[in-house]
MISE-450859 format. One record per residue (C-alpha): residue number from 1; residue in three letters; x, y, z. Coordinates in steps of 0.2 Angstrom, whole numbers, plus 5000, padded with zeros to 4 digits. Each point is the difference from the previous one (the first is absolute). Example, Ala and Ser with C-alpha at 12.3 -4.5 7.8 and 13.67 -1.06 7.14 Angstrom:
2
{1, Ala, {5062, 4978, 5039}} {2, Ser, {5006, 5017, 4997}} 
END
This chain:
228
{1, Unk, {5066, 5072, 5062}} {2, Unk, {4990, 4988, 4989}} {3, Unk, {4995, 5003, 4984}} {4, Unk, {4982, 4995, 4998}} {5, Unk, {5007, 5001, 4981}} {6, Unk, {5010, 4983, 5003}} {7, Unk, {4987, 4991, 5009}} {8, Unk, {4994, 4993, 4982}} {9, Unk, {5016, 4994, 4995}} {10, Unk, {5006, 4995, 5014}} {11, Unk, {4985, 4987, 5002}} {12, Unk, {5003, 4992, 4981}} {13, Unk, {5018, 5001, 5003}} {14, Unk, {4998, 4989, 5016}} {15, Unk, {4988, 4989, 4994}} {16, Unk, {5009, 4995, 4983}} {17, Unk, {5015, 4998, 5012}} {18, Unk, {4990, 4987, 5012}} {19, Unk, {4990, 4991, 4986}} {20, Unk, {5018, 4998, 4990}} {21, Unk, {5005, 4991, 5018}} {22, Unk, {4983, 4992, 5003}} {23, Unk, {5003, 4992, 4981}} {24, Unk, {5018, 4994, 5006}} {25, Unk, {4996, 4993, 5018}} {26, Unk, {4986, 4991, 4993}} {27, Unk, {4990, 4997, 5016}} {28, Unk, {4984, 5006, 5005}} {29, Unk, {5004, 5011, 5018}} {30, Unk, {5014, 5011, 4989}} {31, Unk, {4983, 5009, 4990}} {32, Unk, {5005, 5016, 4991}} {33, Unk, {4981, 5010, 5009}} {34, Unk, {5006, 4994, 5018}} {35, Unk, {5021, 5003, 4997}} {36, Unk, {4994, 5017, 4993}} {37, Unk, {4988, 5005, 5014}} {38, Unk, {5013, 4994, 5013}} {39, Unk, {5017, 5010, 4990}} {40, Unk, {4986, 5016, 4998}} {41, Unk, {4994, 5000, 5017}} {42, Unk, {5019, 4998, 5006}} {43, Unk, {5004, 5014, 4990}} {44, Unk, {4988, 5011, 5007}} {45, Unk, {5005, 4997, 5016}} {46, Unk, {5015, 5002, 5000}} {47, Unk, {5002, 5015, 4992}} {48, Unk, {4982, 5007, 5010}} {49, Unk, {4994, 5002, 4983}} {50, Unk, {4979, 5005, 5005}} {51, Unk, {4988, 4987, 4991}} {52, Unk, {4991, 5014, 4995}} {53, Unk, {5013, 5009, 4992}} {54, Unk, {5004, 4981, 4991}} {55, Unk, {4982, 4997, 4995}} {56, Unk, {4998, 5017, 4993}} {57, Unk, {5012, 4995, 4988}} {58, Unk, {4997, 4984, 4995}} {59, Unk, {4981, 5003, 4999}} {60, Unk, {5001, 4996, 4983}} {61, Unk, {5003, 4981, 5002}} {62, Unk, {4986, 5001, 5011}} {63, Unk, {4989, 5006, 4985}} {64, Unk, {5006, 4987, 4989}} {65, Unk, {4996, 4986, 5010}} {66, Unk, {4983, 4998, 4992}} {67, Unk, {5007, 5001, 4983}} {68, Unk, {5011, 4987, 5003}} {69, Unk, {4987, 4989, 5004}} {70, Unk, {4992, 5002, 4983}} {71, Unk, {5016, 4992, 4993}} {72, Unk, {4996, 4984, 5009}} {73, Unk, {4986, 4995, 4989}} {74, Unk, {5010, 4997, 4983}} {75, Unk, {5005, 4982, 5006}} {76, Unk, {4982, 5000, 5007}} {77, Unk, {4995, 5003, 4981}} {78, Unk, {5010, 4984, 4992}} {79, Unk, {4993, 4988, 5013}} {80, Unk, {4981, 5006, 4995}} {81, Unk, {4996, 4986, 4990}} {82, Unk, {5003, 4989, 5017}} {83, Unk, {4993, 5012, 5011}} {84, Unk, {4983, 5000, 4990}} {85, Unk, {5000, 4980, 4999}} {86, Unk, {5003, 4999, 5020}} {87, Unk, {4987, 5018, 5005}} {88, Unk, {4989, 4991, 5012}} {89, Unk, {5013, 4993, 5009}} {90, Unk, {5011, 5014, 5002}} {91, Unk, {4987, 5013, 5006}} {92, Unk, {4995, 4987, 5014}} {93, Unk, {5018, 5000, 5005}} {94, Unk, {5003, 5017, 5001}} {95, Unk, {4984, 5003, 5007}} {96, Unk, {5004, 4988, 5015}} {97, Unk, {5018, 5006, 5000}} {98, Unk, {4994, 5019, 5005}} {99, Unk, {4985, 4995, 5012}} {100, Unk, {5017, 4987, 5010}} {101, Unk, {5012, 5015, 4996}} {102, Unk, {4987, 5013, 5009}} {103, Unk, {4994, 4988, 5014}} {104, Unk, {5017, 4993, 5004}} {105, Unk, {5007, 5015, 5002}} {106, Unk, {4987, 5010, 5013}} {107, Unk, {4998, 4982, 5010}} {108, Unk, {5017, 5000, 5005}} {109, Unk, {5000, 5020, 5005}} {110, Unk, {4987, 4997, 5011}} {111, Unk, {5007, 4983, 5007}} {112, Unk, {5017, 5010, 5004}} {113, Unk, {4989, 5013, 5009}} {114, Unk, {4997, 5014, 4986}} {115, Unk, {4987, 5012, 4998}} {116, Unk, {4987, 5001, 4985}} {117, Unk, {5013, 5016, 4995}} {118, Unk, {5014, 4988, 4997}} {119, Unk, {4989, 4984, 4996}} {120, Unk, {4993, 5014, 4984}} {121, Unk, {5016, 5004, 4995}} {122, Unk, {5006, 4983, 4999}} {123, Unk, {4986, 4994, 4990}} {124, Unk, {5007, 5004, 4983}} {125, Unk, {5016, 4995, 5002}} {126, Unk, {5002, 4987, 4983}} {127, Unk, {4994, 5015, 4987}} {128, Unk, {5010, 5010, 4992}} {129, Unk, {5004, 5017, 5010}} {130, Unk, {4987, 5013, 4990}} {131, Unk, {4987, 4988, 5002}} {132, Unk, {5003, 4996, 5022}} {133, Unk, {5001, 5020, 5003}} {134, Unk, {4982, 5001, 4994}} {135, Unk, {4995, 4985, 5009}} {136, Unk, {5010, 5005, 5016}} {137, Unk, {4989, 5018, 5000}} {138, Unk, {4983, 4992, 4997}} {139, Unk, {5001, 4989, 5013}} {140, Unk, {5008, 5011, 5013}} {141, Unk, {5019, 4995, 5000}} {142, Unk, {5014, 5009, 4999}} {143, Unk, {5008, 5003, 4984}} {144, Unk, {5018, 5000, 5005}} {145, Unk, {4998, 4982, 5006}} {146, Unk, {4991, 4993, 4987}} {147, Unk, {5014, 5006, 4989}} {148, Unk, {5014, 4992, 5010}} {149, Unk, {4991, 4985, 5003}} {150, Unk, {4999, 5000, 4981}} {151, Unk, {5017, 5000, 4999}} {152, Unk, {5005, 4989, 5012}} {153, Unk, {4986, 4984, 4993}} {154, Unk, {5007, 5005, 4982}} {155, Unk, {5019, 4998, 5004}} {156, Unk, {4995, 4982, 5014}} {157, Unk, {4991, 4995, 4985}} {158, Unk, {5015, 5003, 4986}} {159, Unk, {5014, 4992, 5010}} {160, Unk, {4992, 4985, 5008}} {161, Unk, {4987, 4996, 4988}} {162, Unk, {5007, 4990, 4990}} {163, Unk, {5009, 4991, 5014}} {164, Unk, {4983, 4995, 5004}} {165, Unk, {4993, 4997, 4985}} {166, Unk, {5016, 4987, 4998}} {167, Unk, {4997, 4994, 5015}} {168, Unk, {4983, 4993, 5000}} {169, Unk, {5006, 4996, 4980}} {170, Unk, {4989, 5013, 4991}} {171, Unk, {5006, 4995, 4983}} {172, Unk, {4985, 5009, 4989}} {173, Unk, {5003, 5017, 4993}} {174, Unk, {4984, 5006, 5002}} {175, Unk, {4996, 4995, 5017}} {176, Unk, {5017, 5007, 5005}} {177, Unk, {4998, 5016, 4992}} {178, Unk, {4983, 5001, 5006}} {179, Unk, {5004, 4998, 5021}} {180, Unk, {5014, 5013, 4996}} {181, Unk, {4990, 5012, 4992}} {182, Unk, {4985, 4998, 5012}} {183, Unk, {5011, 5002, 5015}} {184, Unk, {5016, 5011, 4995}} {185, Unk, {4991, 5012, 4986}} {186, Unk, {5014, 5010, 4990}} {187, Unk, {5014, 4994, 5010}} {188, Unk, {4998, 4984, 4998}} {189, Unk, {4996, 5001, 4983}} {190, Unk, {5015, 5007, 4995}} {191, Unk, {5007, 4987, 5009}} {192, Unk, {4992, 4986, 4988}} {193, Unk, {5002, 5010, 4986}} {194, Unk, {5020, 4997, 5003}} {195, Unk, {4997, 4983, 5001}} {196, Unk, {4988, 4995, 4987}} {197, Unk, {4987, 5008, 4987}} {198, Unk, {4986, 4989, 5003}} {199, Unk, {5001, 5002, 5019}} {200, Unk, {5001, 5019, 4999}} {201, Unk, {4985, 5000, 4987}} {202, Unk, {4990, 4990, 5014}} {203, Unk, {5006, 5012, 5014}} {204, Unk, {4994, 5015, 4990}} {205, Unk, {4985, 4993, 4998}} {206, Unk, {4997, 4997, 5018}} {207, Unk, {5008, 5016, 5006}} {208, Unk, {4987, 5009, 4990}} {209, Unk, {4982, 4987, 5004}} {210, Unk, {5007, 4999, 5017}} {211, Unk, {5003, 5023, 5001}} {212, Unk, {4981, 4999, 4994}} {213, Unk, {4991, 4989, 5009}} {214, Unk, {5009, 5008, 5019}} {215, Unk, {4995, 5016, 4991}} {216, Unk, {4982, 4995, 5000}} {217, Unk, {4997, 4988, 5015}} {218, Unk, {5013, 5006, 5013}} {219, Unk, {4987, 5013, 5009}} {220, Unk, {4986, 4986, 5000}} {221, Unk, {5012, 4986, 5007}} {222, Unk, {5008, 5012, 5012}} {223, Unk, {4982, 5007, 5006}} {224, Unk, {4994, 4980, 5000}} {225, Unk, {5017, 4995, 5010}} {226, Unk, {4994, 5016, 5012}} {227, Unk, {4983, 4991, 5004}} {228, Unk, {5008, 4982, 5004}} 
END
């Protein structure tokens, strides 16, 4: 029978163990979250290990996440200087970022057939997860979806978008780390944070503007895109 007792450091162990191979394949589709879900969720299978019993002891990563998000604003903090010179601009684009983010996301539920349910849960899908559970409840989704759509928009955005960014030859910092931040929150944060300072400081700083302004607008777009 499963400990709940090891549920904590098995998820550590496992995701030191798939970031340490992430760091040695070096390619985007090997990231540690997605090898670590994928190996856990194997796991639990396989051993018919109750997600429950999993969650109830792990909970404590759960609690954590928040805190963790705190940590991202030091880099924030040694860009300031830039980030005050460049303000105007970078609250328009975060602005505009959400309002795409948000609208993008409930037109193509409803353009594959999905109800306002699924379109409300969908709606925050580029914040951070604290921020979409509270959005998702106010505007009548479900809070399980909005979580894994969360998820799923966090780990597209951290393994192809920088593929994408090099694609279309994206070579500025800031505008890199802003479309990451903006679309791919925490996850793809972290993501720029590995690969440069500048573009994580830039991702923070739309993660958090972009968190805020789907905080505050989401039940007025949603209720707007309900009248159209």
């Amino acid at each position: 029978m499963f400990d709940a007792l090891w549920a904590v450091p098995l998820t550590i162990i496992t995701f030191l163990a798939m970031r340490k191979l992430s760091l040695k394949l070096k390619y985007p589709i090997f990231n540690p979250l997605l090898l670590s879900i994928i190996l856990i969720i194997s796991l639990l299978l396989l051993l018919k290990i109750p997600y429950e019993r999993y969650f109830s002891g792990s909970h404590i990563i759960h609690q954590t996440l928040q805190i963790g998000v705190v940590s991202l604003a030091f880099p924030l903090y040694k860009q300031l200087p830039d980030i005050i010179r460049r303000w105007k601009v970078l609250l328009s684009v975060c602005f505009l970022s959400s309002l795409i983010a948000m609208i993008s996301g409930v037109g193509l539920v409803w353009v594959l057939g999905g109800d306002n349910i699924i379109a409300a849960s969908v709606l925050p899908k580029s914040v951070t997860t604290p921020i979409a559970l509270v959005v998702a409840k106010e505007t009548g989704g479900i809070e399980a979806i909005a979580a894994a759509c969360v998820l799923f928009v966090g780990l597209l955005g951290a393994i192809f978008g920088h593929i994408l960014l090099n694609l279309f030859h994206i070579k500025s910092r800031a505008a890199r780390g802003l479309a990451m931040g903006a679309t791919a929150h925490v996850i793809g944060t972290s993501r720029c944070n590995e690969v440069d300072e500048e573009e994580g400081a830039f991702s923070s700083l739309a993660l958090v503007l972009c968190g805020v302004f789907t905080a505050l607008t989401a039940p007025f777009v949603f209720a707007l895109l309900l009248k159209l």
